[in-house]
Each structure stands twice: as C-alpha cells, then as structure tokens.
DSSP file (Angstrom, degrees, kcal/mol; ACC not computed):
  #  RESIDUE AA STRUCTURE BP1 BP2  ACC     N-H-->O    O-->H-N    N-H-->O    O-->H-N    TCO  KAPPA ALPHA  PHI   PSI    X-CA   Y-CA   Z-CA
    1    1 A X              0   0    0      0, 0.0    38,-0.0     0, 0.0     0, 0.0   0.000 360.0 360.0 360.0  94.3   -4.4   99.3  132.8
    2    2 A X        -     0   0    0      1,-0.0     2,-0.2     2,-0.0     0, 0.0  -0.038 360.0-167.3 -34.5 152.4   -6.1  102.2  130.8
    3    3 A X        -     0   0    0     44,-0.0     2,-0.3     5,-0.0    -1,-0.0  -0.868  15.6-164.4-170.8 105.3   -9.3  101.9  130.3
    4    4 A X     >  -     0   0    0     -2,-0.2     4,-2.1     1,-0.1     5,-0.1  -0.889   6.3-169.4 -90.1 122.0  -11.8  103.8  127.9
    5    5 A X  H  > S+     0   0    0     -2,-0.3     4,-0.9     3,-0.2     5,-0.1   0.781  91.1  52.8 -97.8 -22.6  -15.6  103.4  128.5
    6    6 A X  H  4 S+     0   0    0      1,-0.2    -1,-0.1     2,-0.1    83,-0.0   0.913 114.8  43.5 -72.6 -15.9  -16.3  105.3  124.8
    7    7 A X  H >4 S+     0   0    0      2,-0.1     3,-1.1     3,-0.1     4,-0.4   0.917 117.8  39.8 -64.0 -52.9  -14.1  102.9  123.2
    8    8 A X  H >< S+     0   0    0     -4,-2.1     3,-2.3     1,-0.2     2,-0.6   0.985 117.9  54.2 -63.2 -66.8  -15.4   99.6  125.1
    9    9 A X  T 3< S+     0   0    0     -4,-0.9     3,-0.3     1,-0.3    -1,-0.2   0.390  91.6  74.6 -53.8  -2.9  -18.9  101.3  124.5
   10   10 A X  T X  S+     0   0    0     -3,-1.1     3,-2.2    -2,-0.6    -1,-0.3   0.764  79.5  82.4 -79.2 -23.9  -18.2  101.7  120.3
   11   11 A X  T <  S+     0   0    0     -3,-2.3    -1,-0.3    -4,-0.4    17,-0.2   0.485  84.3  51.5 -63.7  -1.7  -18.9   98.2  120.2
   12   12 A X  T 3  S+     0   0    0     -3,-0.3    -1,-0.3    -4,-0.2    -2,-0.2   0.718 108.8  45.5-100.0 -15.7  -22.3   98.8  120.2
   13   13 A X  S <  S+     0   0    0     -3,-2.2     2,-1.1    -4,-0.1    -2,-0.2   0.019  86.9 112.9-102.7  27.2  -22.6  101.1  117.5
   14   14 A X        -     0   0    0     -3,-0.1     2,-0.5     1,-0.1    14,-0.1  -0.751  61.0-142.5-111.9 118.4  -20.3   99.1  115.2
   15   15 A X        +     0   0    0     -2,-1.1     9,-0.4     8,-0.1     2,-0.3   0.210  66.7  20.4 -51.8   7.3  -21.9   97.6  112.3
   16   16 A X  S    S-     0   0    0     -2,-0.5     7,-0.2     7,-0.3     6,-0.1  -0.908  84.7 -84.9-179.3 159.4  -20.4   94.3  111.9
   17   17 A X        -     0   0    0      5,-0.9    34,-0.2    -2,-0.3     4,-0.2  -0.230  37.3-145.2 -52.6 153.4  -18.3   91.4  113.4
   18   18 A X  S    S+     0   0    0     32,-1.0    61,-0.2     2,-0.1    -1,-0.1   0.157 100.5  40.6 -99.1   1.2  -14.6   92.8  112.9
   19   19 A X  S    S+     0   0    0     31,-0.1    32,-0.1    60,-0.1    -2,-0.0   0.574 133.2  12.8-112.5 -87.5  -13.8   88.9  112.4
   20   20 A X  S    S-     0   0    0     32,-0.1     3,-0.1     1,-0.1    -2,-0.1   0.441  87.7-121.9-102.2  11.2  -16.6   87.7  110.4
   21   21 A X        +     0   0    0      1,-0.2     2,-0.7    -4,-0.2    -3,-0.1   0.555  51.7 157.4  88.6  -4.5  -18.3   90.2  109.2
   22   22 A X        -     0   0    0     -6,-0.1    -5,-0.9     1,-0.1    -1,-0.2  -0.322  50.2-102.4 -48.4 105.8  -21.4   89.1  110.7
   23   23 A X        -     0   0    0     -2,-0.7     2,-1.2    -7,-0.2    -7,-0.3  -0.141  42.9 -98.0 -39.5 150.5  -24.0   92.4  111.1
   24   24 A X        +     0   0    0     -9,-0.4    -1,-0.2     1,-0.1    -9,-0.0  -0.512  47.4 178.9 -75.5 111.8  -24.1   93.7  114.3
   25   25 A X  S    S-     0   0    0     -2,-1.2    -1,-0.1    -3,-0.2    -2,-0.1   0.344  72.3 -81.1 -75.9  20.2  -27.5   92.0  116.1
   26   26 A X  S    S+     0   0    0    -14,-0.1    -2,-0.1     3,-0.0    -1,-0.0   0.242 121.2  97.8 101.7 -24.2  -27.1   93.5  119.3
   27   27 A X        +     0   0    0      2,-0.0    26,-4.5    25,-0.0     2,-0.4   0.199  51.7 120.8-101.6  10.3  -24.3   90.5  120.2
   28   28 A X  B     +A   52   0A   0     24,-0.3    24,-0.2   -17,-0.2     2,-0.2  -0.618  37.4 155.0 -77.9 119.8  -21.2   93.0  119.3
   29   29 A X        -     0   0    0     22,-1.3     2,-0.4    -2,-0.4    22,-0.3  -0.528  51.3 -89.9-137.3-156.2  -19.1   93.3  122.4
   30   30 A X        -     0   0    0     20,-0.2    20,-0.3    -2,-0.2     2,-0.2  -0.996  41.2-158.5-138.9 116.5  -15.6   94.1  123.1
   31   31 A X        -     0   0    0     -2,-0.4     2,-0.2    18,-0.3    24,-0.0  -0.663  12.1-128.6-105.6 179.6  -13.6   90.9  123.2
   32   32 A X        -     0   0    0     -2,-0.2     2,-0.4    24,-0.1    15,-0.3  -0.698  19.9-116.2-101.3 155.7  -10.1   90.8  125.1
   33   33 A X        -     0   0    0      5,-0.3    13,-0.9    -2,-0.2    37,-0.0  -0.759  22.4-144.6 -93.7 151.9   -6.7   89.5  123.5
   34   34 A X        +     0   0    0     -2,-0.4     2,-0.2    11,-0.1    -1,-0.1   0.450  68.7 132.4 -73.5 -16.0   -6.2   86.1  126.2
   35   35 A X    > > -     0   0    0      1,-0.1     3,-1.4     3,-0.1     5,-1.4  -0.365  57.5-159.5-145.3  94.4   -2.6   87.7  125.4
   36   36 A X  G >>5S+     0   0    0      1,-0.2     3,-2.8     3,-0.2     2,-1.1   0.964 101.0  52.3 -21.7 -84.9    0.4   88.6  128.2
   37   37 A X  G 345S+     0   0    0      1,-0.3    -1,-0.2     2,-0.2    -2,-0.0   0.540 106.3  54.0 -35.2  -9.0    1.9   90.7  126.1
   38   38 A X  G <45S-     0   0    0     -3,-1.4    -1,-0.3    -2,-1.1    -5,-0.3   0.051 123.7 -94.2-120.3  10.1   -1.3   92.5  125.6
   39   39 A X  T <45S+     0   0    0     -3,-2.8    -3,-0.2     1,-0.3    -2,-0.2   0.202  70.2 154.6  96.2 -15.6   -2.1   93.1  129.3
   40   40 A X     << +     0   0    0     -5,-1.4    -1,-0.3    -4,-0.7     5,-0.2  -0.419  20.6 156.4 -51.6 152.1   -4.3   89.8  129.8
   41   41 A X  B >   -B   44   0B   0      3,-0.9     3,-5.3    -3,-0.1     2,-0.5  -0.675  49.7 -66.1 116.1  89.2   -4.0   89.3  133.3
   42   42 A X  T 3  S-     0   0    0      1,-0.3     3,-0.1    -2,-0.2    -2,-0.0  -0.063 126.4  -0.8 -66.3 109.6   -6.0   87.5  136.2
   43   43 A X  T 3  S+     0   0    0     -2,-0.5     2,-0.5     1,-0.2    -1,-0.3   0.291 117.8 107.6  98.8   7.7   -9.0   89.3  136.6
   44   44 A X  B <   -B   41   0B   0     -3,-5.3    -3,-0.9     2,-0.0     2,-0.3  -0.944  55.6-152.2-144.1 163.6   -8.0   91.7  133.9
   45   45 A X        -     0   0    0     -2,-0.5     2,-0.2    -5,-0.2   -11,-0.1  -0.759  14.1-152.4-108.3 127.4   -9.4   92.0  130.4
   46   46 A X              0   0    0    -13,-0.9    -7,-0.1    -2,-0.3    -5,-0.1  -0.672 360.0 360.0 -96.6 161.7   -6.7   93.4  127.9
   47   47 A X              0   0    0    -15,-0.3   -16,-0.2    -2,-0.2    -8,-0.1   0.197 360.0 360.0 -89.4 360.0   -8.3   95.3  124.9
   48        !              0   0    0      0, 0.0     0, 0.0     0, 0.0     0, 0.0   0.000 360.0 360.0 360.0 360.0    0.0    0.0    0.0
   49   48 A X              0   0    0      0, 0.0     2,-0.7     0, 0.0   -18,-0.3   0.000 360.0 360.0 360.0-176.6  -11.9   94.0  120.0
   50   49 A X        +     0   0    0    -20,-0.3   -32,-1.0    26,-0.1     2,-0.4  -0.765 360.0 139.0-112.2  84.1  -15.2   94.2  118.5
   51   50 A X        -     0   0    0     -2,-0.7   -22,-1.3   -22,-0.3     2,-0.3  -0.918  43.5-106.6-139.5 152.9  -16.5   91.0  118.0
   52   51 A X  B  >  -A   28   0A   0     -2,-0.4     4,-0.8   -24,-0.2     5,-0.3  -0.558  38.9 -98.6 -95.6 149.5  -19.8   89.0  118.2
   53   52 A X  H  > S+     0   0    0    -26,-4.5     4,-3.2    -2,-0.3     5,-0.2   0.665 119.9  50.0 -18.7 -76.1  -20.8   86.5  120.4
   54   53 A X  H >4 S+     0   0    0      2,-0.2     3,-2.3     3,-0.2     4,-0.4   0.720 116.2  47.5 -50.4 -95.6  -20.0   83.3  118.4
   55   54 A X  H >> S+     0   0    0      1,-0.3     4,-2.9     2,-0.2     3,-2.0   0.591 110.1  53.1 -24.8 -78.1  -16.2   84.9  117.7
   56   55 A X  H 3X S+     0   0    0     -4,-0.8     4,-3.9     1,-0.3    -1,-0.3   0.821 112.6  44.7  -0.7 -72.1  -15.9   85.7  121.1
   57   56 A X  H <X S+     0   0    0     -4,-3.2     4,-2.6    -3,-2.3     5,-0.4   0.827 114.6  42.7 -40.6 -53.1  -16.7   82.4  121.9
   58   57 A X  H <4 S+     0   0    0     -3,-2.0     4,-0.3    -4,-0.4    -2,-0.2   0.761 120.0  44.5 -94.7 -34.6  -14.7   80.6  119.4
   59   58 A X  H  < S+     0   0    0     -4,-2.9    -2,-0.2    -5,-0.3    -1,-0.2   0.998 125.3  35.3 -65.1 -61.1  -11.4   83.0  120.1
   60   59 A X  H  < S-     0   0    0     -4,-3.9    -2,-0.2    -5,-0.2    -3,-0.2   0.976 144.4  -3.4 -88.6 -54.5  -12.0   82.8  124.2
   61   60 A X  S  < S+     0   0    0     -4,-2.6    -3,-0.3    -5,-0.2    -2,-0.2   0.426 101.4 117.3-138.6 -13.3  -13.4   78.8  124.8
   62   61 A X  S    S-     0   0    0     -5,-0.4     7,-0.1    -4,-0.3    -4,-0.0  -0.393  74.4-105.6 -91.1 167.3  -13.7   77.4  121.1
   63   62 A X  S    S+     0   0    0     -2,-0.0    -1,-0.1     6,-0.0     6,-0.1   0.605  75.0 111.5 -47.5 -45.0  -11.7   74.5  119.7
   64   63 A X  S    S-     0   0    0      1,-0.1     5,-0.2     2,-0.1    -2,-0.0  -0.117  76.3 -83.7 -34.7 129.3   -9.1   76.1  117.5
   65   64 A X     >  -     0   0    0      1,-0.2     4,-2.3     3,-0.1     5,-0.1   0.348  33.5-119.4 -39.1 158.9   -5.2   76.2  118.1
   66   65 A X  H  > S+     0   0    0      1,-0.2     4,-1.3     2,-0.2    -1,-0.2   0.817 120.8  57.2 -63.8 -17.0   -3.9   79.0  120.4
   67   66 A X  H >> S+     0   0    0      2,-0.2     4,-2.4     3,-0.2     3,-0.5   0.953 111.6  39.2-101.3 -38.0   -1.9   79.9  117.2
   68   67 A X  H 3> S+     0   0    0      2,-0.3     4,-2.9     1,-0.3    -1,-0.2   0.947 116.1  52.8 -56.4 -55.3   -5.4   80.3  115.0
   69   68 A X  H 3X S+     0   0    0     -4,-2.3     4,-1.9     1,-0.2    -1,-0.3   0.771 109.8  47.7 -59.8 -25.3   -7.0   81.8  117.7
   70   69 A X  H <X S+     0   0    0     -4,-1.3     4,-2.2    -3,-0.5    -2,-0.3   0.906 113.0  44.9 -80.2 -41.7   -4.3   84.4  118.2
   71   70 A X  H  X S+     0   0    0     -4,-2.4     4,-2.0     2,-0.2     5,-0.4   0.981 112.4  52.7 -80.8 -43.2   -4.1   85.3  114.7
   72   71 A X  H  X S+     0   0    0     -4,-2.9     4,-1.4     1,-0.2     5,-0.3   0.859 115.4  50.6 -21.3 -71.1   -8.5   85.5  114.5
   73   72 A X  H  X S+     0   0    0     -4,-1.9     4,-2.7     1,-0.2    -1,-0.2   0.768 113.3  35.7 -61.1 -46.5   -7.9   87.7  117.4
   74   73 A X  H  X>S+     0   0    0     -4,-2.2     4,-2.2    -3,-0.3     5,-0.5   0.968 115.6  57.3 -81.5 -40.6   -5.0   90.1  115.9
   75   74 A X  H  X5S+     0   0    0     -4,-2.0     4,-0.7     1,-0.2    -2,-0.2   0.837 115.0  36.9 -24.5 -43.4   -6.8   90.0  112.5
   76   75 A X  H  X5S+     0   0    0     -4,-1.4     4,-2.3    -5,-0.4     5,-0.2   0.857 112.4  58.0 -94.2 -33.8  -10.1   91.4  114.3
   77   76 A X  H  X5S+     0   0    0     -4,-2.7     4,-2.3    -5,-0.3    -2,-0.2   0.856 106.8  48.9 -69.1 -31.7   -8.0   93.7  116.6
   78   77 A X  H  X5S+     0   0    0     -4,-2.2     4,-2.5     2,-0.2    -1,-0.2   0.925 117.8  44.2 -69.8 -45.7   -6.3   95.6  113.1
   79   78 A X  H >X<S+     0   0    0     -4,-0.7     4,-1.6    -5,-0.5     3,-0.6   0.947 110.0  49.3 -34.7 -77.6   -9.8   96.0  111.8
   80   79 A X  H 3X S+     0   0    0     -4,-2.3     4,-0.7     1,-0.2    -1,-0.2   0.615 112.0  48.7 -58.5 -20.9  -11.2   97.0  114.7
   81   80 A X  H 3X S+     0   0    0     -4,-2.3     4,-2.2    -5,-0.2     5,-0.3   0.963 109.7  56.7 -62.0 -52.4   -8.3   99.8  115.2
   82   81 A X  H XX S+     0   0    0     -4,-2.5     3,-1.5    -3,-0.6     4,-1.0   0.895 105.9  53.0 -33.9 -80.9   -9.0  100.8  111.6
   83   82 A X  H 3X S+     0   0    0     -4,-1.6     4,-3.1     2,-0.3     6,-0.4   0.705 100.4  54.6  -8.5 -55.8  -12.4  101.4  112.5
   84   83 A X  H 3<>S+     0   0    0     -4,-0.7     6,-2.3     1,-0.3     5,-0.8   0.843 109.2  46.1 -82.3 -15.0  -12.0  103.5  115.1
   85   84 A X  H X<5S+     0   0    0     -4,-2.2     3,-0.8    -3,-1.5    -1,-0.3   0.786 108.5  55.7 -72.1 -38.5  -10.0  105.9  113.2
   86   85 A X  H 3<5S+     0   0    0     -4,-1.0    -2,-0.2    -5,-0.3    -3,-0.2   0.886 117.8  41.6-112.1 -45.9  -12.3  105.9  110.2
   87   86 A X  T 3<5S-     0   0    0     -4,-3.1    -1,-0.3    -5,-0.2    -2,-0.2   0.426 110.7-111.8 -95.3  17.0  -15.0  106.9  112.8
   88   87 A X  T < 5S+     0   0    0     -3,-0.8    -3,-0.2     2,-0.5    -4,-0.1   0.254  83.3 122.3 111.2 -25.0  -13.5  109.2  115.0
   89   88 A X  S   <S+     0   0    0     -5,-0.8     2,-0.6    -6,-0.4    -4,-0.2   0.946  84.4  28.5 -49.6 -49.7  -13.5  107.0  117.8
   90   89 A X              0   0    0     -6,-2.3    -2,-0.5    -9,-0.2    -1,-0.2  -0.912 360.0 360.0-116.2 135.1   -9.4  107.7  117.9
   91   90 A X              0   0    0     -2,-0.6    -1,-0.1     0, 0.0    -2,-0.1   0.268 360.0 360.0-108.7 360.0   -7.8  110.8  116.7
C-alpha cells in the first residue's frame, strides 16, 4: 500500500471539512474509504480530508453504507481537487 506522509500530513493545512465545509479547527484529519476496492483492509487504512464529526459519521455513524459511501467519495473528489489546486499533486 503506498503511502505519502506530505499527503496524509495536508490535512492539517487544509482549510475546511471536504464534506461539510466546516473550517478546519485543528480536528481535520485524513479519513479512510471503509472501501475493498479502495485498499481498506484489516489493519490497513485506504486513502480524505475530513473533520472529526464526518469521520465519525462516515466511519461509526448511523447512515446507510450506501450514504456513507457516497459522503465519502463526494469528500474524496474534493479532497483530490484540492490537492491539485495546491500543489500537493502534480
């Protein structure tokens, strides 16, 4: 599994949830898609920028797998967007 620590680590400089738009408070992390197809894994974390409460609600909250998957690719296009618009990927 590739593995970028200046990618996981842009989540701290990224100014808002990539879901809801929440400013970043500090609580911005790099969530994982739950996802086979996406490298999810036991004991490994496939590759988004999101804040605690999303995190939350994507990984343990109440919403269908099918909602939570789309939250999850929804924040995951963003967060690609992003990282192009800042350099992060070339």
């Amino acid at each position: 599994m590739y593995r970028n620590k200046k990618l996981l680590n842009g989540a701290r400089d990224c100014p808002y949830c990539m879901l809801c738009s929440r400013p970043n408070d500090g609580t911005i992390v790099a969530a994982h898609s739950n996802q086979l197809r996406d490298g999810k894994g036991k004991s490994i974390k496939a590759h988004d920028y999101l804040c605690y409460q999303c995190h939350y609600e994507i990984d343990q909250g109440a919403n269908s797998k099918e909602q939570k998957l789309n939250d999850w690719e929804t924040a995951h296009r963003k967060t690609v967007g992003y990282m192009i618009e800042t350099g992060l990927l070339k």
